[in-house]
C-alpha positions as CSV (number, residue, x, y, z in Angstrom):
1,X,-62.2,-0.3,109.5
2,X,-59.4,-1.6,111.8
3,X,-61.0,-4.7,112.3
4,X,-61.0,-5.8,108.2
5,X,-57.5,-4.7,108.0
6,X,-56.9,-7.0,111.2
7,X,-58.9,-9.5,108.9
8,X,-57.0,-8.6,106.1
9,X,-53.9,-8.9,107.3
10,X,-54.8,-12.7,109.1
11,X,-55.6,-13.8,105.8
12,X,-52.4,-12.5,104.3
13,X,-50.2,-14.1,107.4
14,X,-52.5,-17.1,107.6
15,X,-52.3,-18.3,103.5
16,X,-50.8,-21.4,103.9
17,X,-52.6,-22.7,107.1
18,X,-55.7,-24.3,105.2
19,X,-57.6,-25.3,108.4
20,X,-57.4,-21.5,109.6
21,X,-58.3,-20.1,106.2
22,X,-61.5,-22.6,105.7
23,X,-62.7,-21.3,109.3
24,X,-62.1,-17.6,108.7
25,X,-64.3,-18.0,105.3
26,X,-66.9,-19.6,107.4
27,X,-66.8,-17.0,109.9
28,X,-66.5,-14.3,107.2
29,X,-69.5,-15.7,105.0
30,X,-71.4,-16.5,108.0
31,X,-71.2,-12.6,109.4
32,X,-71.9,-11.2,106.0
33,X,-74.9,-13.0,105.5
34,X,-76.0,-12.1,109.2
35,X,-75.1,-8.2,108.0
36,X,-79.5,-7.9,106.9
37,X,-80.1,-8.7,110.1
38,X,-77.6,-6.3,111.8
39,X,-79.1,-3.4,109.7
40,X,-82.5,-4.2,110.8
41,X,-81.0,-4.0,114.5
42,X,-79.4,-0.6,113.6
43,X,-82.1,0.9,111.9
44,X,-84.4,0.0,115.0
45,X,-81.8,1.1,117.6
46,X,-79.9,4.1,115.5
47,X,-81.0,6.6,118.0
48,X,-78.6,4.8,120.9
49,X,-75.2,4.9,119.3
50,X,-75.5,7.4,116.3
51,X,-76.8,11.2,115.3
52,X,-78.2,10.0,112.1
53,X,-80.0,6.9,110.8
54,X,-77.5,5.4,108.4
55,X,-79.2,2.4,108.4
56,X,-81.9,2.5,105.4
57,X,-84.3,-0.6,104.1
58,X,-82.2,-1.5,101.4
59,X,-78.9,-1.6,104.1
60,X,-76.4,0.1,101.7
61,X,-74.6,1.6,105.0
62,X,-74.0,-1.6,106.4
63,X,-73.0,-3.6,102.6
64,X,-70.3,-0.8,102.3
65,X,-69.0,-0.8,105.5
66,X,-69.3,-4.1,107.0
67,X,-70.1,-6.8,104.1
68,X,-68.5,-5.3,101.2
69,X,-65.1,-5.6,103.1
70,X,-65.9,-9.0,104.5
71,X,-66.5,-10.3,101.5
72,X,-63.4,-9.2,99.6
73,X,-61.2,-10.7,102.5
74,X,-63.6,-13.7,101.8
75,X,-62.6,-13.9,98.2
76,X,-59.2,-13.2,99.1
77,X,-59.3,-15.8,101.7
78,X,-60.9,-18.1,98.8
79,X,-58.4,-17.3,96.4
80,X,-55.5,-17.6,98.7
81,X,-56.6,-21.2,99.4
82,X,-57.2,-22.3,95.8
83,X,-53.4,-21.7,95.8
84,X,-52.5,-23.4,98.0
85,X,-54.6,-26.6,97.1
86,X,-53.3,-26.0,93.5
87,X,-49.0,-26.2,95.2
88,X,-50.3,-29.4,97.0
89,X,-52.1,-31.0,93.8
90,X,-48.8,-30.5,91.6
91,X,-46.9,-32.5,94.5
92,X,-49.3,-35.0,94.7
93,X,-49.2,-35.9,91.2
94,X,-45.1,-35.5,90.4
95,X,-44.9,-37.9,93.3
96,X,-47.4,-40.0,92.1
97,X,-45.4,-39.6,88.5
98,X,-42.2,-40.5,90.0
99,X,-43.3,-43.9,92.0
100,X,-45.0,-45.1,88.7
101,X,-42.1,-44.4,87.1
102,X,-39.5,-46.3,89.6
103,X,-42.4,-49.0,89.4
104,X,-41.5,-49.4,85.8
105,X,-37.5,-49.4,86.2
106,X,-38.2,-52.3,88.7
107,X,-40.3,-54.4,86.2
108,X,-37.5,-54.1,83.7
């Protein structure tokens, strides 16, 4: 739990560094998809670390715990930097409209 709030929190802190938010979705995506595999592991090894087998064939103890978290910080992560390309679109394109427009005035 403390390590998606860590997660959380990076994304929060992190919105307008693009380079670190891309990376952190890669990393994010890339563990939640990796979660089947992790469940497999657990339900083969339960006996090691835990009293019960939480880990069943369908891996609903691991999708609640583990992916379902990572994946909303994903989509946070994913909305976050839709933002943040949107801010950098709208500057783009007022400077663009302002040059164009001083290009006219100089024509005249």
């Amino acid at each position: 739990m403390i390590f998606h709030l860590i997660i959380f929190f990076l994304v929060i802190i992190n919105r307008k560094n693009f380079n670190f938010q891309a990376a952190l979705l890669v990393i994010l995506l890339g563990a939640t998809y990796l979660s089947k595999d992790l469940n497999k592991l657990g339900h083969k090894n339960w006996t090691t670390f835990a009293g019960r087998n939480y880990f069943d064939d369908n891996g609903t103890f691991i999708g609640v715990v583990y992916a379902g978290p990572n994946l909303f910080n994903s989509i946070l992560g994913l909305i976050m930097c839709t933002i943040e390309i949107s801010k950098m679109l709208i500057k783009v394109k007022t400077a663009e409209f302002r040059f164009k427009e001083k290009q006219k005035k100089k024509q005249k």
